[in-house]
C-alpha positions in Angstrom: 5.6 6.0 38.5 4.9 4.9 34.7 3.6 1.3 33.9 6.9 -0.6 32.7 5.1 -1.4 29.7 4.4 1.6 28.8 7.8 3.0 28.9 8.6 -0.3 26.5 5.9 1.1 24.0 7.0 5.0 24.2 11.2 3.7 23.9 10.1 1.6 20.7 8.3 4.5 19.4 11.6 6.9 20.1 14.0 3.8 18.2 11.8 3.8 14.9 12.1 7.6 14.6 15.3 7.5 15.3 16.1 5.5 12.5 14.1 7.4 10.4 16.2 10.5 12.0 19.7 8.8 11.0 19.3 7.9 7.5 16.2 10.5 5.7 17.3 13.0 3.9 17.5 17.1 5.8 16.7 15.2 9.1 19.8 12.9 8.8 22.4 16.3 7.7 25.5 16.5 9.5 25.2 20.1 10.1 22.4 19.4 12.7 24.1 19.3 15.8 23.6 15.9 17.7 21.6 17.5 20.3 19.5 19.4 18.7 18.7 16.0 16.8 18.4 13.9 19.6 16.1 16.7 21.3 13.8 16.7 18.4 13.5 12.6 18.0 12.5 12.8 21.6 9.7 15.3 21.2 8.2 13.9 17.6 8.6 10.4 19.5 6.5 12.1 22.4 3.6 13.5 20.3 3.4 10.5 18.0 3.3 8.5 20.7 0.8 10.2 22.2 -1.3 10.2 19.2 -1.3 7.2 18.3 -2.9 6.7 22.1 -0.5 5.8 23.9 0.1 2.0 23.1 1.4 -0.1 26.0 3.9 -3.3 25.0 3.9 -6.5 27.4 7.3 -7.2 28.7 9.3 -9.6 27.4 10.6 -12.3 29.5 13.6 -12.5 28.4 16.3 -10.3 26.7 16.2 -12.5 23.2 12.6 -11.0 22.5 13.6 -7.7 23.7 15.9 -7.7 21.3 13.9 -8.9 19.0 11.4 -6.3 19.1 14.0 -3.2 19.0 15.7 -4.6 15.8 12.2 -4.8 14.2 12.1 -1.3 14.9 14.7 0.0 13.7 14.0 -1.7 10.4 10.8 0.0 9.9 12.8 3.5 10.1 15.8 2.5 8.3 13.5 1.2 5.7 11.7 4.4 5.0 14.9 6.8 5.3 17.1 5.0 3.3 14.3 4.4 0.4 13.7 8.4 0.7 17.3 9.1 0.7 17.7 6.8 -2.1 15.5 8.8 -4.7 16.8 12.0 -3.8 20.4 10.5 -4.3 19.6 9.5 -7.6 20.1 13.2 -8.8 23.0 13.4 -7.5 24.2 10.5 -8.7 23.2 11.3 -11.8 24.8 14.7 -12.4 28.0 13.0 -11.0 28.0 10.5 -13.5 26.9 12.6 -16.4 29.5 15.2 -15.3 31.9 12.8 -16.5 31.3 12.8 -20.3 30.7 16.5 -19.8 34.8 16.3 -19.0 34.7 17.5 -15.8 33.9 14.8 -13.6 37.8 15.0 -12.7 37.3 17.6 -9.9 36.3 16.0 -6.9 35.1 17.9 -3.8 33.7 16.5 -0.1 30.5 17.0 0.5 30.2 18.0 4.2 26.6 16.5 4.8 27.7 12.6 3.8 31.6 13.1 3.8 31.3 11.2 0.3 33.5 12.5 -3.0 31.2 14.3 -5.5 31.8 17.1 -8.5 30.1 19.8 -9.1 27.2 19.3 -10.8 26.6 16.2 -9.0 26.2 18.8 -6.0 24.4 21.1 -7.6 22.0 19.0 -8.7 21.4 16.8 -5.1 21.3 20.2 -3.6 18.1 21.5 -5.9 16.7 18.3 -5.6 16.6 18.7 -2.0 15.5 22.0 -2.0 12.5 21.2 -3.9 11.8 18.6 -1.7 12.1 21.1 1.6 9.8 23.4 -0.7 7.4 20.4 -1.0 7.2 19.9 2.5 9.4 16.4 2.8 9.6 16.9 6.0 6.4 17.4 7.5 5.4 14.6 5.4 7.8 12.4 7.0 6.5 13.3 10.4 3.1 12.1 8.9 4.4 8.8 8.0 5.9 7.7 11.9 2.3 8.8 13.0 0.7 6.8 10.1 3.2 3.6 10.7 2.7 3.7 14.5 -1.2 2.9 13.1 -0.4 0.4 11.0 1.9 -1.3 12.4 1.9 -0.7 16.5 5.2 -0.7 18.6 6.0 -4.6 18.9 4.2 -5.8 15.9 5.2 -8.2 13.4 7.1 -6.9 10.9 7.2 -8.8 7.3 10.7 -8.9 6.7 10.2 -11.0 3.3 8.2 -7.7 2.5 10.2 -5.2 3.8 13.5 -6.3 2.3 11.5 -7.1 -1.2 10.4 -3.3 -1.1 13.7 -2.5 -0.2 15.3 -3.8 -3.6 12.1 -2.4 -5.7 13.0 1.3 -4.3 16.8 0.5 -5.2 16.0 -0.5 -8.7 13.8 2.6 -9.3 16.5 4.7 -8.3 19.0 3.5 -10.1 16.0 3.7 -12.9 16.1 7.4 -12.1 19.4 8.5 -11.8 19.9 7.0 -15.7 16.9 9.2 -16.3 18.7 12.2 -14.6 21.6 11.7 -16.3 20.5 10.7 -19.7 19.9 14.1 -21.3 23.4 15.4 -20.0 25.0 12.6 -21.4 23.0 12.5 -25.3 23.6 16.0 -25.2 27.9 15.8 -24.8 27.5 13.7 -27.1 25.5 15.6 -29.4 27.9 18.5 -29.4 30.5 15.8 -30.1 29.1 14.0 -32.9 28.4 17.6 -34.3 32.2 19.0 -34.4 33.6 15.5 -35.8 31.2 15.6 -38.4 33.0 19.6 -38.8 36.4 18.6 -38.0 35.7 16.1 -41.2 34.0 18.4 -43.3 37.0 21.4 -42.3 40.2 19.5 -41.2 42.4 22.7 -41.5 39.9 24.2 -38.6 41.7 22.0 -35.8 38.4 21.7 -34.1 39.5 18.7 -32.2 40.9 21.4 -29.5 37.5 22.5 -29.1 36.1 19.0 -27.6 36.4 19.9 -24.2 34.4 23.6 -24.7 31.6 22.1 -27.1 30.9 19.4 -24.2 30.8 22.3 -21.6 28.7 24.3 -23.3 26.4 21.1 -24.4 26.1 19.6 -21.2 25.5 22.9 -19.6 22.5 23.5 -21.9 21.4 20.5 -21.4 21.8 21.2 -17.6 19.9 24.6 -17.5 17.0 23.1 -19.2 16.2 19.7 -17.7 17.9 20.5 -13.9 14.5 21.7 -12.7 12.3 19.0 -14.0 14.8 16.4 -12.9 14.8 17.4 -9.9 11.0 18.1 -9.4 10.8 14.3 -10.1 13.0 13.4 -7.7 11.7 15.2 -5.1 7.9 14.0 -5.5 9.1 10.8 -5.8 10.5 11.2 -2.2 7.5 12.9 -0.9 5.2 10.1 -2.8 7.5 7.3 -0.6 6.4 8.8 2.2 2.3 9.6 1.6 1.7 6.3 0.2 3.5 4.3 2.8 
């Protein structure tokens, strides 16, 4: 029979990764079946608790520090999925909100992996963010990072939470930071294309070119679109990836 605190470390090990599990991007997606999730936080938590050699917790005396310990946990993963999941939101974000001086931020559709509202280029542009970010590897790299937290901070450490909450609001800021970024070119260039057929619509009244706002800002944005998308989301997606090798 196993050493009760040795079950304590490996159960610690299987609650940070499966916060991590819940709340990073492609590992938290809804059309993972439960099982098949809960199956693979097991066997990660198995192997990375294994190599980090096998660390053994005393038992607490009472249920208070038990506690204690799990929250502090479940912190650490939450932390690093939500700050990953954060940065590759931002593109989304971004083409959501820049889809709306585009002129067609009216359509709303579900997405089926966070049941949230978004349009369409709000979609298109979280789901080549993520794409690059499979392509990069994000989550192998994210494997790396439980085995490289376990070493940094062991199962029933102290856990900074001055720091960790501090770091929390830093990685907020920089994604609101980059969804402005994401959605800036979008939105100079609708408004480029509308700046350029008032100027007309002055210079031609008799045109009518006022019923050809809604086209120009189309066919602006989606210029705009076509040539930064890639890029945009390239950052996103090494900024995710760079979350989790630095950490």
């Amino acid at each position: 029979m196993l050493p009760l605190n040795l079950i304590l470390g490996f159960f610690l090990v299987l609650t940070r990764v499966s916060a991590l599990m819940g709340t990073a991007p492609v590992l938290s997606s809804r059309s993972i079946p439960v099982r098949i999730k809960a199956s693979l936080a097991f066997a990660i938590s198995l192997l990375a608790f294994s190599g980090s050699g096998a660390p053994s917790i005393p038992v607490p005396s009472d249920f208070g520090a038990l506690a204690g310990l799990v929250i502090s946990e479940m912190a650490v993963g939450l932390a690093a999925g939500l700050s990953s999941r954060l940065v590759l939101d931002a593109a989304q974000f971004g083409g959501q909100t820049a889809s709306s001086a585009m002129g067609i931020g009216f359509g709303q559709m579900i997405n089926p992996n966070s049941g949230a509202e978004s349009s369409t280029v709000g979609e298109l542009y979280g789901a080549l963010a993520l794409s690059v970010a499979l392509a990069l590897g994000i989550h192998t790299e994210a494997i790396r990072w439980i085995v490289h937290s376990l070493r940094e901070v062991p199962p029933g450490g102290t856990v900074d939470v001055v720091t960790l909450c501090s770091a929390m609001v830093r990685q907020v800021i920089f994604a609101v930071t980059l969804a402005i970024r994401v959605a800036y070119p979008l939105f100079a260039a609708s408004l480029f294309g509308y700046a350029v057929l008032g100027l007309l619509g002055k210079a031609s009244p008799q045109l009518s070119l006022s019923n050809l706002g809604f086209g120009v800002s189309i066919m602006c944005g989606g210029g705009a679109l076509y040539i930064v998308a890639p890029d945009g989301a390239r950052i996103c997606a090494q900024a995710a990836l760079t979350l989790f090798s630095r950490s």
